[in-house]
N, C-alpha and C positions, 0 to 999 in steps of 0.2 A: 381382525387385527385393528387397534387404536388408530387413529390418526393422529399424528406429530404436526406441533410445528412449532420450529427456531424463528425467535421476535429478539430480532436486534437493531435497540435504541443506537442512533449514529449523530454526532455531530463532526465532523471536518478528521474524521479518518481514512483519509486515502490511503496512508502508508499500511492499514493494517487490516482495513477490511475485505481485502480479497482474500488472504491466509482464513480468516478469522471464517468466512464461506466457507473455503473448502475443505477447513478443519470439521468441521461441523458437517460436512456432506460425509467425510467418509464415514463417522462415526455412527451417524445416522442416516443411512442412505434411503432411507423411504420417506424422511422425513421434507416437510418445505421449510424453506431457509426465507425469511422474511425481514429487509433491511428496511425501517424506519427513517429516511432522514428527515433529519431538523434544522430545515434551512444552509446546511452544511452551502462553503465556499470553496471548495475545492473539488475534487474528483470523486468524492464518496459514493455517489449513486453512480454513475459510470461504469467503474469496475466492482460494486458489489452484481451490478448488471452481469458486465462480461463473465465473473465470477460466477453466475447460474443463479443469484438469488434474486427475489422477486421484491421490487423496488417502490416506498409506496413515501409520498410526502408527507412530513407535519409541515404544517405554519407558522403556528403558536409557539414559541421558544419556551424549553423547559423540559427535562423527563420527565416530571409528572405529566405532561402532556401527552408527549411522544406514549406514554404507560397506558393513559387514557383510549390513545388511540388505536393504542397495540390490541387493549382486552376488548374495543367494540366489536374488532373486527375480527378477531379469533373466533374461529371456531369447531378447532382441531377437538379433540377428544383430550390433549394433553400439550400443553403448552411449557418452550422452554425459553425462560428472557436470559440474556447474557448481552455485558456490552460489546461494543465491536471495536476493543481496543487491543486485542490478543492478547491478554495478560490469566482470561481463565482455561483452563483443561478441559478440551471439547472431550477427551477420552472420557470425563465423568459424565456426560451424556445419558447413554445408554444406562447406567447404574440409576441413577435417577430417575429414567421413565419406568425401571424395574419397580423401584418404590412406590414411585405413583400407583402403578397397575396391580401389585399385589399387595400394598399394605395399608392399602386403602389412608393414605396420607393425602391433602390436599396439599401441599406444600410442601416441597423440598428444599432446602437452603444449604447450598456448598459454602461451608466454612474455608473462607483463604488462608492457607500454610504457606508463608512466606519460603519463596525458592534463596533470596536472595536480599542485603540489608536494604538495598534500595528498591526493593518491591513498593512497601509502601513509604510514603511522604511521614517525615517525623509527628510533624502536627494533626494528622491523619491517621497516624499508627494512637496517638495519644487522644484525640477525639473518640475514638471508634472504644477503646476500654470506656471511657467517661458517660459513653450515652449508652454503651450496655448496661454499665453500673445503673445509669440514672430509669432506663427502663425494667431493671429487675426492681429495682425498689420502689418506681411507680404501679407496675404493671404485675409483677411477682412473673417478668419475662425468662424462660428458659433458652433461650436464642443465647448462641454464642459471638455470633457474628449480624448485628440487624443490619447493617450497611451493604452487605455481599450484593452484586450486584446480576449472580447467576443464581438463579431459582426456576425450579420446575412446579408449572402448576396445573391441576385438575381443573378441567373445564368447569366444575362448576364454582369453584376457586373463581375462576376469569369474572366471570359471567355475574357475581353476587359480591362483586369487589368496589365499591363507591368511585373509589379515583378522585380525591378532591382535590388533590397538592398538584402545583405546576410544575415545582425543581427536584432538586435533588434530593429530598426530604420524601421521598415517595415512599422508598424501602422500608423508612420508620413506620411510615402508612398500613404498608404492605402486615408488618411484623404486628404492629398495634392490632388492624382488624383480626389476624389471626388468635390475638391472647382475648383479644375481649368476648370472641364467638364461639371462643374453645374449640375452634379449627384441628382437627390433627395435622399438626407438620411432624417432618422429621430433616436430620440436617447430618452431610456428608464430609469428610476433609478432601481439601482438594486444593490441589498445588493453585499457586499465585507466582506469576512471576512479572518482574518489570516491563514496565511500556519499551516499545521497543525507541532508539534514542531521534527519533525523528517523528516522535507521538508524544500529544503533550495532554497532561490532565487540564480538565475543564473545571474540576473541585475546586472553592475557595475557600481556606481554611477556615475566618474567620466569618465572612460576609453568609457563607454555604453552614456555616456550625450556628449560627446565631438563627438561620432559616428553619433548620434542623430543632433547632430548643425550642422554637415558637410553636411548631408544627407540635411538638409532647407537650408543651402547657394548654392547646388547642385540644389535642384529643383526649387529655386528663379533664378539661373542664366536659365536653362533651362526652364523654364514658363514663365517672367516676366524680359529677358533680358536688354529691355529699360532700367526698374526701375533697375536693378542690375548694370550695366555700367553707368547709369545715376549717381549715387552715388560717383561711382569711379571718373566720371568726373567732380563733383561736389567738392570731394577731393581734386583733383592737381590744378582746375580751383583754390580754395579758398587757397592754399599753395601758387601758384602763386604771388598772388594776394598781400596776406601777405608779401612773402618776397621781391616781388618788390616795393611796396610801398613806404618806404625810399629812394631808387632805383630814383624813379616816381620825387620826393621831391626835391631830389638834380639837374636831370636834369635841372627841371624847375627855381630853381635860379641860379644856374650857366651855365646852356649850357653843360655840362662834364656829364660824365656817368661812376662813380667807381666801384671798384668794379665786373670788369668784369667776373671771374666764376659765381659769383650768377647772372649776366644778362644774361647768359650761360643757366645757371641750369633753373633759372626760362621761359626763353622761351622754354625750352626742355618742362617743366613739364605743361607749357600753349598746347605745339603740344600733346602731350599723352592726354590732358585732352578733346582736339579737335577731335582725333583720336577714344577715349574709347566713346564718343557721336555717331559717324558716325557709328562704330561697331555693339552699341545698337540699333539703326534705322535700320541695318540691320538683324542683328540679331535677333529682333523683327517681320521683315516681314517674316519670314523665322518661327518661334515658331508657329505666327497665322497660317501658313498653313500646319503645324504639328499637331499644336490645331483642326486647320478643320477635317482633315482627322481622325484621334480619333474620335472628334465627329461624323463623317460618318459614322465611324465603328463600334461604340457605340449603334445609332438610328440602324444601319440596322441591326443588330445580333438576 
């Protein structure tokens, strides 16, 4: 039989993380219930205590952190994160480790089905379509949901997982190394309901989304450098282009060439546009044998 074990990121949830324990015990009763806190000011680790689960400190403020420190120290056969705010369906638990164990997925992802209108935050319901959009089109991502913040994963998932990000941009993390390593996941529906009204989100909509965007122009430059410098050069090549044009016009009926700073500017902004191509061709040769090696380390764990 696998080993289990529930890895719940906590920051200042007293109100919810004892249910959020024993929800999870009964659905999985062989499994170990493991509460993360993160500096929490309140009663969090107390009663995740009393509640029976086994209580371990971050320092370092951040779920990416708290993420970091969850996959060092795992080392169940099948690992499940879920936050400890009671909002996800411990009942999909078990379905989940079914997946892992028989279909040879390394990754599970519960898709949240709103119980209720105020499940999610408006600007959070509208961020989360925006950065799946912006991940299908970067990434050619099949993920419905990259922000979920309950996912089951294969130990060797845990264990071959970088963990760079400190906040809340982790899951984008998460979902990225799966597209870029061609990871099998696969992804479930699963009820979502509201915090409960004396439990408050820790998400910033804008300050956490602006984190979040950085974190995909970051891992686009490092995965997919062609395409990223590609852009760039396609930029200055088309600015160029533009402002020589008039430029181009006048030569050719009079022989003269005006205007000399912008013949300046625009052949400066033609060499950077020259230069940001050669960069990505190299920098691309360079990704693929980062990408390889991953993958090597991935198959043989």
């Amino acid at each position: 039989m696998k080993s289990i074990a529930v890895l719940i990121p906590c920051y200042n949830e007293e109100s919810t993380i004892a249910e959020v324990v024993h929800s999870f015990k009964k659905y999985l009763p062989d499994a170990a219930i493991y509460v993360y806190d993160n500096c929490s000011n309140d009663r969090t680790a107390k009663l995740a205590e009393a509640a029976g689960a086994i209580v371990r400190k971050v320092i370092d403020k951040g779920k990416g952190n708290v993420v970091r420190k969850m996959f060092s120290d795992a080392n169940a056969d099948i690992s499940i994160m879920v936050d400890g705010d009671s909002t996800y369906d411990a009942s999909d638990a078990p379905q989940m480790v079914s997946i892992i164990e028989s279909s040879h997925a390394d990754m599970v992802v519960a898709v949240r089905r709103e119980l209720s209108d105020q499940a999610y935050r408006g600007g959070h319901k509208i961020g989360n379509k925006i950065f799946n959009f912006i991940l299908k089109a970067l990434f050619k991502s099949t993920f419905t949901d990259v922000f979920s913040g309950y996912r089951a994963f294969s130990k060797r998932f845990v264990k071959t997982f970088p963990a760079t990000t400190n906040g809340f941009d982790v899951e984008i993390e998460l979902s990225i190394h799966a597209l870029t390593l061609s990871i099998p996941f696969a992804e479930i529906e699963s009820k979502y309901q509201e915090r409960p009204a004396n439990s408050h989100s820790k998400l910033s909509t804008f300050k956490d989304g602006f984190q979040i965007l950085s974190r995909i122009i970051l891992l686009l430059k490092e995965t997919r450098p062609l395409f990223f410098l590609g852009i760039i050069s396609l930029i200055f090549f088309l600015l160029s282009i533009i402002m020589s044009y008039p430029i181009i016009l006048t030569f050719l009926d009079t022989g003269l060439v005006p205007r000399i700073p912008t013949t300046v500017l625009c052949t400066g902004l033609i060499i950077i546009s020259f230069f940001s191509m050669i960069c990505g061709v190299i920098l691309d040769s360079i990704s693929q044998a980062r990408m390889e090696a991953k993958k090597m380390h991935y198959l043989l764990f």
